[in-house]
C-alpha positions as CSV (number, residue, x, y, z in Angstrom):
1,X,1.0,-20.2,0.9
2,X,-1.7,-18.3,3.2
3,X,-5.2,-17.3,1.9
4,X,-3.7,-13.8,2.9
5,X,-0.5,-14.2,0.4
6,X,-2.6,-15.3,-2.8
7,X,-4.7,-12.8,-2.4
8,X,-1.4,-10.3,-2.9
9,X,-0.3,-12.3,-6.0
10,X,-0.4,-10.3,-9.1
11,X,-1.2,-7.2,-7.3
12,X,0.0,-4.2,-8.1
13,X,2.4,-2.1,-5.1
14,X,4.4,1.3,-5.1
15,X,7.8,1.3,-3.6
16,X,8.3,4.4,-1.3
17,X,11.0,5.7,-4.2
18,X,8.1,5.9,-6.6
19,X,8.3,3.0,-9.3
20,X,5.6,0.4,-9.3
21,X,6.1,-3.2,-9.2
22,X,3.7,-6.6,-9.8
23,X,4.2,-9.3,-7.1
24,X,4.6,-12.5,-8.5
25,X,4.4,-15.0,-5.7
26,X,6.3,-16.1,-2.6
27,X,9.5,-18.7,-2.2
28,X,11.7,-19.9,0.7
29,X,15.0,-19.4,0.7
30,X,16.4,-22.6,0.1
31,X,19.5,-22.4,3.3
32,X,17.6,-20.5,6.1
33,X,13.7,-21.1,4.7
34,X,13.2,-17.4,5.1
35,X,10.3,-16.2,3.4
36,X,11.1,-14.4,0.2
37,X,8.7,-12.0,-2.5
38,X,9.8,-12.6,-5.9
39,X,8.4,-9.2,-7.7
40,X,8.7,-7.5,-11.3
41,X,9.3,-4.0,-12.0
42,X,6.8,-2.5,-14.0
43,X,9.4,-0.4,-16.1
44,X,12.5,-0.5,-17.8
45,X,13.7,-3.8,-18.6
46,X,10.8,-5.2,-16.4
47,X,12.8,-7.4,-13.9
48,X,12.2,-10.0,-11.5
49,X,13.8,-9.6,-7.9
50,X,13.7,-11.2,-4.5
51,X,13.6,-9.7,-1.2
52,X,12.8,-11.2,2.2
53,X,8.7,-10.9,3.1
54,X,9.8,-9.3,6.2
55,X,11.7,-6.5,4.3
56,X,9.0,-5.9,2.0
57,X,5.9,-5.6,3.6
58,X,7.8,-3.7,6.4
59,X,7.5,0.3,7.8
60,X,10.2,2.3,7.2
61,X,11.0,6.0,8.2
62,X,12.3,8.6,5.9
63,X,12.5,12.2,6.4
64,X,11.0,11.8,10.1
65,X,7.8,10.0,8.2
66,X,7.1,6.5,8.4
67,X,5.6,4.5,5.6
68,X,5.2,1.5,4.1
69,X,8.5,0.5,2.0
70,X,6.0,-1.0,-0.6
71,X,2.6,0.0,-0.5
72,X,-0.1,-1.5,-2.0
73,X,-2.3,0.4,-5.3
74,X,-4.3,-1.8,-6.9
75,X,-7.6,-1.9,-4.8
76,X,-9.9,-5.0,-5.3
């Protein structure tokens, strides 16, 4: 893990729908080594999901406005 990624553990971000989440570390997929987030919802029955790094931390557009699809709140 990069100095970059522990820094982002346990950090707080807001997906572009509105709920929050906590990122809990990073993985590799075990077939193609793709990097993976493993993150927890921070509502509801609080659960733990996996989505490619590149997917996460990417821009998306919606509405004609771009924007991070998770964005990071917590500042430190």
């Amino acid at each position: 893990m990069t100095e970059e990624q522990i820094g982002l553990v346990g950090r707080e971000f807001r997906h572009f729908k509105g709920n929050f989440y906590r990122l809990e570390g990073f993985a590799k997929d075990s077939e193609t080594l793709e990097e993976m987030v493993v993150y927890r919802a921070l509502y509801g029955e609080r659960g733990l999901w996996v989505r490619p790094a590149k997917m996460f931390f990417e821009t998306i557009e919606r509405d004609g406005k771009k924007m991070k699809r998770f964005e990071l709140v917590d500042a430190r």
